[in-house]
N, C-alpha and C positions, 0 to 999 in steps of 0.2 A: 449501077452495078454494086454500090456500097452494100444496098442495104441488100438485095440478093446475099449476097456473101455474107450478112449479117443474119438471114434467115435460117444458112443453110449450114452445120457444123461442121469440120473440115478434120481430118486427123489429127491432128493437134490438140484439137479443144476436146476429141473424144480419148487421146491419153492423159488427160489432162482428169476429167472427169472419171475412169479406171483408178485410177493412182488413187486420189480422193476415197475413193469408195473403199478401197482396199486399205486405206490406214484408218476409215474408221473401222471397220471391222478389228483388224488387229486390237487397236484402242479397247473395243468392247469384248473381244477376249481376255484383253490383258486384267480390263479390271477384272471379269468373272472369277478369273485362273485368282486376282488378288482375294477377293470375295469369301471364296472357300476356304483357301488356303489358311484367310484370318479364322475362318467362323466354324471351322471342322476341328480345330483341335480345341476351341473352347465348348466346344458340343460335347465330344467326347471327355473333358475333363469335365463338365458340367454332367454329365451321364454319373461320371466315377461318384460325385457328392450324393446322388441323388440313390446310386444302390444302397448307401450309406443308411442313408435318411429310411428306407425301405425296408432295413435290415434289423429286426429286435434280437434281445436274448433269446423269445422262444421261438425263431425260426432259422437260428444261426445254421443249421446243418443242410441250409440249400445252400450255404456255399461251395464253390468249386472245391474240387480237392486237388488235394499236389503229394506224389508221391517220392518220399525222399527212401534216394536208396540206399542199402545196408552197407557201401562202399564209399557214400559222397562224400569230399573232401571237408576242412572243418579248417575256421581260422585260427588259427595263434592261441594260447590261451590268453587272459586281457592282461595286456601290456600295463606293468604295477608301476612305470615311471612314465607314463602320458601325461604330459601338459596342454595346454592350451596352444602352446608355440610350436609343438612338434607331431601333433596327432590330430590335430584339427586343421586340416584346410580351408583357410577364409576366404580363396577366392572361389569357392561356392556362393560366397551369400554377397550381397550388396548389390546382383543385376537387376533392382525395379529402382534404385535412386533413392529410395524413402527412408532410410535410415530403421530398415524393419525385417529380422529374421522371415523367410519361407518355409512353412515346415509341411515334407508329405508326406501322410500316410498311407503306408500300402493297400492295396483290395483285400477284403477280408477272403482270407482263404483255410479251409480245412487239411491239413497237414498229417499225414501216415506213413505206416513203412513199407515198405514189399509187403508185410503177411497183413496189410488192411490194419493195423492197429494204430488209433490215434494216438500223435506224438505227444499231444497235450490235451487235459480236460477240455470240456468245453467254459467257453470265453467266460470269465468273469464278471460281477455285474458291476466293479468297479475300473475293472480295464476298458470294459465298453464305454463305462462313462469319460475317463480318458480319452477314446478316439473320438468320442463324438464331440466331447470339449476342444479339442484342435482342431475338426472341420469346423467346427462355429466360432473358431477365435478368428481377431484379425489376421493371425500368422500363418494362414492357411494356403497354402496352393496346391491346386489338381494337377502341375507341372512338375514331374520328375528331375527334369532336366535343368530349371531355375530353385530349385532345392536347396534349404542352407541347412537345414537337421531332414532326419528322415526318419521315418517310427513306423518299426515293424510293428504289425497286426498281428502278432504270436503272443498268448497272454502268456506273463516271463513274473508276474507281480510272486506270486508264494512258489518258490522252489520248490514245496513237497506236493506240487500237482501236477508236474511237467516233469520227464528223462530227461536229465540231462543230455548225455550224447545224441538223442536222438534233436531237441532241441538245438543246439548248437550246430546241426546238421540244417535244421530246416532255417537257419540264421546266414548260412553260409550261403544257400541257394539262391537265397534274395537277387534279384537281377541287379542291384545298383548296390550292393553290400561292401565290395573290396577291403575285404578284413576290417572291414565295422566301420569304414570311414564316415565320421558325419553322422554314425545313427545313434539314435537316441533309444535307452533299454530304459523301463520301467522295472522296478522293482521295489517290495516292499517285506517281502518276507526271504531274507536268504539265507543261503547255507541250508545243510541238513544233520541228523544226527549220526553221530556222536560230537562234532565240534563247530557245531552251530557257528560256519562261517560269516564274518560282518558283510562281505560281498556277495552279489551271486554267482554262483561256482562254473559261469557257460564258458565256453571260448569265442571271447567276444571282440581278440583285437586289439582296434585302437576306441571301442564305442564308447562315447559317453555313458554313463549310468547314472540314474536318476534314481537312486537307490535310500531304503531305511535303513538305520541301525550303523551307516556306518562307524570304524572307529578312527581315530586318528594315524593307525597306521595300515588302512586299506582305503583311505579318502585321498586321492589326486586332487589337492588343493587347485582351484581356477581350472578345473576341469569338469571333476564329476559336480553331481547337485544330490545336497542331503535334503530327503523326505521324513516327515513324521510316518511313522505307523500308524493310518488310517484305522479308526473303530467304528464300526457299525452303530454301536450302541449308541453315540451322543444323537443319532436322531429319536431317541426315547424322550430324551428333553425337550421340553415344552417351552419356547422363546421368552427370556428375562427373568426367569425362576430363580437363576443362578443368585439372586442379589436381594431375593424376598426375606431368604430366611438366614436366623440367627446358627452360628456356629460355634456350639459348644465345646468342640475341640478342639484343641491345638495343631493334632494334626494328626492323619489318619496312614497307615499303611494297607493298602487294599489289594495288592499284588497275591498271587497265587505261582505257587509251584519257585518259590524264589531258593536258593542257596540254603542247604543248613545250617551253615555259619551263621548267615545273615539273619535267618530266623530264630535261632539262641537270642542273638544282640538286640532285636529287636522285642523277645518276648521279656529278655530281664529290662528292656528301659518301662515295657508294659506295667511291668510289677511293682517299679518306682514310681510310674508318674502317670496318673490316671487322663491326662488328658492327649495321652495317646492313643487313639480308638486301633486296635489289631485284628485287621479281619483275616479269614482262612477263607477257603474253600468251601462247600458244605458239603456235608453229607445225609445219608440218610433218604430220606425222598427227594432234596432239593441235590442233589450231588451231582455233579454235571454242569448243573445251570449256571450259566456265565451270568445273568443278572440280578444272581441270589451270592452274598455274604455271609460269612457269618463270625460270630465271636462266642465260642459254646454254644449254647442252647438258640443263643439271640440270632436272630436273621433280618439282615439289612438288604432292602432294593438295591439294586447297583446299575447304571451311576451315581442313583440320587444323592444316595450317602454320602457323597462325594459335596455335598450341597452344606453340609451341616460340618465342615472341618475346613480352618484359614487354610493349612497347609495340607500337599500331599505328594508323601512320598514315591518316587520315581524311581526305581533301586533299578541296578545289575542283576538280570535272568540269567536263564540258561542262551536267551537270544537277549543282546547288547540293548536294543530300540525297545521301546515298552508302550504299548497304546493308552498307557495310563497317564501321558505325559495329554495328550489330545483330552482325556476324559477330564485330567483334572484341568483342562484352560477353562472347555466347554461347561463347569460347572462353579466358574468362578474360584476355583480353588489353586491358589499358587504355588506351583511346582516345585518341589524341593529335589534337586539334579543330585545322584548317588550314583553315578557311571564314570568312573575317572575320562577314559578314553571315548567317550560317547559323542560322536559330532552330534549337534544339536542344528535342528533341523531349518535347512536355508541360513545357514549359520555362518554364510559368504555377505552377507545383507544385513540379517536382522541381529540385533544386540539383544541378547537375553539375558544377559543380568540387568536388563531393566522393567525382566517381565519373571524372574525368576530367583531362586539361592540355591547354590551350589555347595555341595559340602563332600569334601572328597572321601572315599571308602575308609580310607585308616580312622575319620574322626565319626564315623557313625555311633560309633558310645559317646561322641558329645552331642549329641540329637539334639537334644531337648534345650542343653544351653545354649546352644546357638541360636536356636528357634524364638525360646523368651525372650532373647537380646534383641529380637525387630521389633519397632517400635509399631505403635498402632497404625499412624502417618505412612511409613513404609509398607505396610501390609497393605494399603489401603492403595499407595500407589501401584507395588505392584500386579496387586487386582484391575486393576482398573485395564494396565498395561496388556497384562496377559488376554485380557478380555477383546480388546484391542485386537493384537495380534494374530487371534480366532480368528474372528470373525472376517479380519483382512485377507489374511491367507490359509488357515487351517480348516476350516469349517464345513468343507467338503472336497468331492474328490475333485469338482471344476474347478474350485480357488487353489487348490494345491495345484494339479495342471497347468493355469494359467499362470504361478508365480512360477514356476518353472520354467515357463517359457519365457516370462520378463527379466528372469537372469541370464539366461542364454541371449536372449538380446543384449540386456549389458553388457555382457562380454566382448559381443562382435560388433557392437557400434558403442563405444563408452564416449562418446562426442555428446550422446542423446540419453546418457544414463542417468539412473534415477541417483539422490545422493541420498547419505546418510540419513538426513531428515526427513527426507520422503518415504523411506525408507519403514521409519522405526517411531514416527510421531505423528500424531492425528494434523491433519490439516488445522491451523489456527492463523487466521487473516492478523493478529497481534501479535502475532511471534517475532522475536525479531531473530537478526541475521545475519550474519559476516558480511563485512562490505563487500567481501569476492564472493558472496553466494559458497562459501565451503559450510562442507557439514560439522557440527557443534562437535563431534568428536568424529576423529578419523578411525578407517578400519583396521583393526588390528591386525586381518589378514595378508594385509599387503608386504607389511616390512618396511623396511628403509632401504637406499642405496647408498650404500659409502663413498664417499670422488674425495679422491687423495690426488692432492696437488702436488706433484712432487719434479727432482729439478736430477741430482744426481747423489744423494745419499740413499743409498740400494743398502746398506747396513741396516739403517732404521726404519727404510720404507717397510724391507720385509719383515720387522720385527713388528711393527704397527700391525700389519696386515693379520697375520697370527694373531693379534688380541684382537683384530678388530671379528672376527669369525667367532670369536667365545660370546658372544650377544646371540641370543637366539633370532631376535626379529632380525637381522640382517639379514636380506636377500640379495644384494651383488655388492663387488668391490671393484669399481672404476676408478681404474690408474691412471691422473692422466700428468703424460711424461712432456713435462715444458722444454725440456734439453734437443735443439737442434744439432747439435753438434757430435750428440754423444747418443746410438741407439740405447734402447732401452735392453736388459739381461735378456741373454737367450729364453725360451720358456721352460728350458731342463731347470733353469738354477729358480725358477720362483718356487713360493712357499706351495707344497702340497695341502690343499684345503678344500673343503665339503662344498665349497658355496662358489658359482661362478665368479670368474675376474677377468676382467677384459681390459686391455693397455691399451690407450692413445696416444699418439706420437702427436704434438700439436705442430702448428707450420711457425709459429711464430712464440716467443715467449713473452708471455702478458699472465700477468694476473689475472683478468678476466676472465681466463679458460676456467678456470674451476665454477666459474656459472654458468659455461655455455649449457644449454639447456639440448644437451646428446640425447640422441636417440635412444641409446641403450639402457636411459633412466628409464625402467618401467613402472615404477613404483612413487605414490603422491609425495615419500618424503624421504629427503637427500640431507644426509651427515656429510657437508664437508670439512675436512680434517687436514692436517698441512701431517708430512711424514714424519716431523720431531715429535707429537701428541703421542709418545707411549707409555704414558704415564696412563690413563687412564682405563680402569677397570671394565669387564664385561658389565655389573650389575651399576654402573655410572652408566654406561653406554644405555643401558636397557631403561633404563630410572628415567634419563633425558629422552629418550622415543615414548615413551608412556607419557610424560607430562607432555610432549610435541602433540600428540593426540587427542589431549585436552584441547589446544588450543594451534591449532592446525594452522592458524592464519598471521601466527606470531613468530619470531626467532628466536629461539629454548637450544640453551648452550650453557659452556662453563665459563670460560673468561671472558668477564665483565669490566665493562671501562664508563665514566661518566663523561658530562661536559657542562663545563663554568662557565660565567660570564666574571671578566677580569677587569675591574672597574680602571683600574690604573693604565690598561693596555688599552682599553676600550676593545677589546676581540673574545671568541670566546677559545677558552684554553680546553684541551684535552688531559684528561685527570688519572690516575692510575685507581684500581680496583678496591685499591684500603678504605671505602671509605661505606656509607650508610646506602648511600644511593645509587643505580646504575642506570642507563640513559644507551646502554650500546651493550651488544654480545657479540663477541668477537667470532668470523666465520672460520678462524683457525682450529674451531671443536664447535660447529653448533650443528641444528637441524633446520629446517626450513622447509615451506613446500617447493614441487619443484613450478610454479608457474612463478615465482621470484625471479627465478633465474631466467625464465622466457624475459621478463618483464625487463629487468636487469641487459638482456642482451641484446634487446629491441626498442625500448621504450625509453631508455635513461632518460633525463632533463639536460638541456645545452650541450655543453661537453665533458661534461664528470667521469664518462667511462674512460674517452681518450684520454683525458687528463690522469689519471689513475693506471692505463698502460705503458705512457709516456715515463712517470714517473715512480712505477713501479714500489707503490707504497698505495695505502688508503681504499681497498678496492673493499674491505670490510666494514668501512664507516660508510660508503657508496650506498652497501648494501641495509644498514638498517637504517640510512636518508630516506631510503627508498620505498623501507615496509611502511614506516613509522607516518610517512608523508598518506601514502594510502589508508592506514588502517586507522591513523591516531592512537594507534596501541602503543604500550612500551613493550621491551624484550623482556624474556623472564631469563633469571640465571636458575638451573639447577644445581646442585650440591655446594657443599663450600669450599670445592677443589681451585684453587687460585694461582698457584706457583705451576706456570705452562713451559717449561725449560728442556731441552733438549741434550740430555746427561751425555750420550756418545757424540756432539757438536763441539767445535772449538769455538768460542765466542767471535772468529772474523767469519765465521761461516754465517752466523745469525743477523739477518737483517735489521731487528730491535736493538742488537745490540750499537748501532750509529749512535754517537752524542745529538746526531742534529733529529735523529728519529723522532723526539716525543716533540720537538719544535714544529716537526714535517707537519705531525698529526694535527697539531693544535690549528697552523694553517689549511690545511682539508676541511676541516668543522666550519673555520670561518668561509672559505672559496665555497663552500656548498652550500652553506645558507643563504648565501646573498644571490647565490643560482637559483635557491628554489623560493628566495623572496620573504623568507619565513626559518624560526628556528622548530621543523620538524619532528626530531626527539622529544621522548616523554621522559621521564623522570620516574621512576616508582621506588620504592624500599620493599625491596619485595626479594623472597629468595624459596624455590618448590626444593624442599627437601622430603625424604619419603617417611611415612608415618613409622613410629616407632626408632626412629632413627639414634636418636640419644638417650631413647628410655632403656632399663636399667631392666629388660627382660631378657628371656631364654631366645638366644638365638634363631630355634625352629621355629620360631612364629612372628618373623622377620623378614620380609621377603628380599628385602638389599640389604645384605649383610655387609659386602665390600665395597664400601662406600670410602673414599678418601677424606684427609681432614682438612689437606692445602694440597 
């Protein structure tokens, strides 16, 4: 009977076998439904790449059209205080992991108004080369939706080819636009006449602009990105030419249509000094011609000419940006800057006084002296430099695109950014290199962040704070308020001033907090300063951030202290500042980077920090144990300001002022040494004061005038 029953299937075994059948089904739907779902929107964003690719300059006019109408809404005009922190939303970008901008660009589309007429010429042949450069860069996505820049497909490069309104209309309609969020504008010719604006004149929001010409007061520092003025012409040049021939002149002026002012001054340095070659215009048969010069009678090729003179002249037009800055790299010819307010291009990155001289408009009748004064050596470097520079970023419209896009990456992933020296020097496997990998000088753009340590003198804190704002590079002032007991002044009574400041209430009072490494230091280099330091000047403060940028990986301050070995004590003694040598820079007035202070807050050796909170003394000898141990560098002192006294303090208020104070110190030097096994400290005789300091010249040609003596 078994095996009967074994032959014959029974209800059971037949829901048994139903069930089965019906989950694999479901299964193989599920995957299918997964299938498509993956492989249909990489089809159609694979589609989008490929109209692209399909699409030249001369069959642009089978794109769709989109008609904007004579009523459609229009964004903002561009928002002239966008920063990086308030107009850029970053949580667009970083949804693939890889530490690498998304950038999409729209379908190319033909844009008109109601009556059929095109809103723009038709596409440019260097704007197309732009979009085709981001679909072929790594930063490319067909995905709208994971998007961290986004770049309209309206060519926007020369303002005098495009309506404005109508333009800024067909900006507006963009499906993913919300008042410019995130998009990215090219431009390179802006403004129109009669006042030849440095920006382009659309309403564009909050967008980025990737813009020529700007000047420094329509440039949104850590936002927009300065572009060279792209020239046609250096593709006339034949590869390495630049470096064959001899040049007989000193330096050439090649510009057209420049200022009449400017052209007087330049025609009487002509008359003095022959080896200023002065081209014009030409006229006659050749008049018109952009690759015709001329100087009377003579007619010179242009750019060539440009091949046979060290220097060339870069001057202020009618428009700020001059494509002559591009002609003279790509000709070996080294730039001489004559636009006071002219951002110089990628000029968030690249250093160009080391490809370039600058000579500001008032001393253009000193031309010629300036010029003889560079030595051979220097011409030679910054040839070599600017040549450089070309060819890395300049040298077409794709290398300009793509450096474009590698800033914008820095921006939003600076974990994975390039530095300094990547930056701005040819790869050399023998170069050497800061033991922390910092770049050999830091960027000027950043600033410093001020952190004032302060307890409950609100007299001098806010009198500090007021000098400390007359420094130009200052970019924030962090209070941070050590007083548990006592809040910190309403925000009615603090000082009104230009430059952010943000107060910290600490949970505990320690010394230490003036290193903790807060959030709100955005910037590589931090002045901390104790709230008695106001004694010292803006052009001190500015003098010591400029030498800090020489040497970014050092402690560059004012009071200086040494340390001895004391043969009778056997210890080593702490020494006061009178003397040849210094060995320590006090963090009561110095600079620092801020990864010190990470390092300082996380990494100390044994117990130095607690020992330093407990005791509430030495947290600044802690601090250069701690460079000095890393780096083997000494501190540098700046100026010969020495006497650091707190004039509205009554001497029980001042910590130094203890008898057993300079004993305390003496024992710190020793307890740390024997912590880190070794005496740390360098020693140097050494002091950066600013060139011309003591000499017996005219003030204006001075740049730190107010310099203290003690």
């Amino acid at each position: 009977m078994a095996s009967k029953m074994a032959l014959k299937p029974g209800p059971l075994l037949n829901r048994y076998r139903h069930f089965f059948i019906g989950l694999f089904v479901v299964l193989l739907l599920s995957f299918a439904i997964v299938v498509v779902v993956h492989y249909l929107p990489t089809g159609v964003y694979e589609r989008h790449r490929k109209v692209y690719q399909h699409i030249s300059l001369d069959n642009l006019d089978r794109v769709p059209e989109v008609i904007i109408a004579a009523d459609a809404p229009l964004s903002e005009g561009r928002n002239p205080h966008c920063s990086y922190y308030d107009c850029f939303n970053v949580y667009r970008c970083g949804h693939t992991g890889n530490n690498k901008i998304q950038v999409y660009v729209y379908p190319l589309r033909k844009y008109v108004d109601e009556r059929d007429i095109p809103v723009g010429s038709k596409t440019s042949r260097e704007f197309y080369f732009i979009l085709q450069t981001i679909l072929e860069s790594k930063y490319y996505t067909p995905n709208p939706e994971e998007a961290c820049i986004l770049v309209p497909s309206i060519d926007t490069l020369n303002q005098n080819r495009f309506r404005v309104m109508e333009t800024s209309s067909a900006l507006a309609s963009l499906p993913y636009w919300k008042d410019g969020e995130n998009h990215l504008i090219f431009n390179m010719v802006p403004g129109g006449v009669p006042d030849y604006s440095t920006v382009v004149e659309l309403s564009l929001g909050h967008a980025i602009v990737a813009g020529a010409g700007f000047s420094s007061w329509t440039y949104r520092m850590g936002f927009d990105v300065s572009l060279p003025v792209y020239s046609p012409v250096v593709t006339q040049l034949t590869p390495d030419t630049r470096h064959r021939f001899a040049r007989p002149w000193l330096v050439v002026s090649s510009q057209i249509n420049l200022h009449p002012e400017y052209e007087r001054g330049l025609w009487h340095l002509a008359q003095d000094h022959s080896e200023l070659l002065l081209l014009e215009a030409c006229t006659g048969a050749n008049q018109g011609n952009y690759s015709m010069r001329c100087r009377g009678k003579e007619v010179f090729q242009y750019p060539h000419v440009l091949q046979r003179a060290k220097f060339c002249l870069v001057i202020r037009g009618a428009r700020l940006g001059q494509p002559t800055l591009l002609e003279a790299l790509a000709t070996g010819c080294v730039p001489v800057m004559c636009a006071d307010s002219l951002v110089m291009p990628f000029q968030d990155v690249l250093d160009w006084k080391r490809a370039a001289v600058f000579v500001s408009e008032d001393d253009l009748g000193n031309l010629m002296e300036i010029l003889t004064s560079v030595s051979d050596d220097r011409i030679a470097e910054l040839q070599r430099q600017g040549s450089w520079l070309y060819e890395q970023y300049l040298s077409s419209v794709r290398a300009i695109t793509l450096t474009t896009l590698d800033i914008l990456n820095n921006r939003v992933f600076p974990q994975s950014a390039r530095t300094y020296q990547d930056w701005n020097m040819p790869s050399d496997p023998m170069a050497s290199k800061s033991p922390l990998f910092l770049q050999l000088t830091a960027p000027r753009s950043q600033g410093f962040t001020a952190v004032v340590l302060t307890y409950d003198r609100v007299e001098s804190l806010f009198s500090l704070i007021q000098k400390l704002v007359k420094a130009p590079s200052l970019s924030k002032v962090l209070v941070v308020w050590n007083n548990q007991r006592k809040a910190p002044p309403h925000p009615s009574m603090w000082p009104k001033i230009g430059k952010p400041l943000k107060v910290i209430q600490t949970k505990e009072n320690k010394l230490s907090n003036r290193f903790y490494p807060y959030e709100e230091i955005e910037t590589e280099a931090i002045l901390t300063i104790d709230d008695d330091i106001v004694m010292l000047t803006a052009d001190e403060l500015e003098f010591g951030y400029e030498v800090w940028r020489e040497f970014p990986d050092r402690i560059v301050g004012f009071p200086s202290r040494t340390h001895v070995w004391d043969n009778a004590t056997q210890q080593w003694k702490y020494e006061s500042e009178w003397t040849n040598q210094i060995s320590m820079v006090l963090t009561g007035a110095a600079f620092h980077h801020k990864y010190w202070s990470y390092l300082y807050t996380t990494s100390m050796p044994g117990n130095i920090k607690e020992w330093v909170d407990e005791h509430m003394n030495c947290e600044d000898i802690a601090m250069n144990f701690l460079v000095a141990n890393v780096t083997s560098k000494a501190p540098i002192k700046v100026t010969p300001r020495k006497k650091f006294k707190c004039p509205e303090c009554t001497n029980t208020e001042m910590l130094s002022s203890d008898l057993n104070h300079m004993m305390e110190r003496s024992q710190c030097i020793d307890r740390f040494s024997s912590i880190y096994g070794s005496m740390p400290l360098q020693t140097v005789e050494f002091r950066a004061d600013p060139v011309l300091y003591k000499d017996s010249f005219p003030e204006k040609l001075k740049r730190f005038n107010d310099i203290g003596s003690l």
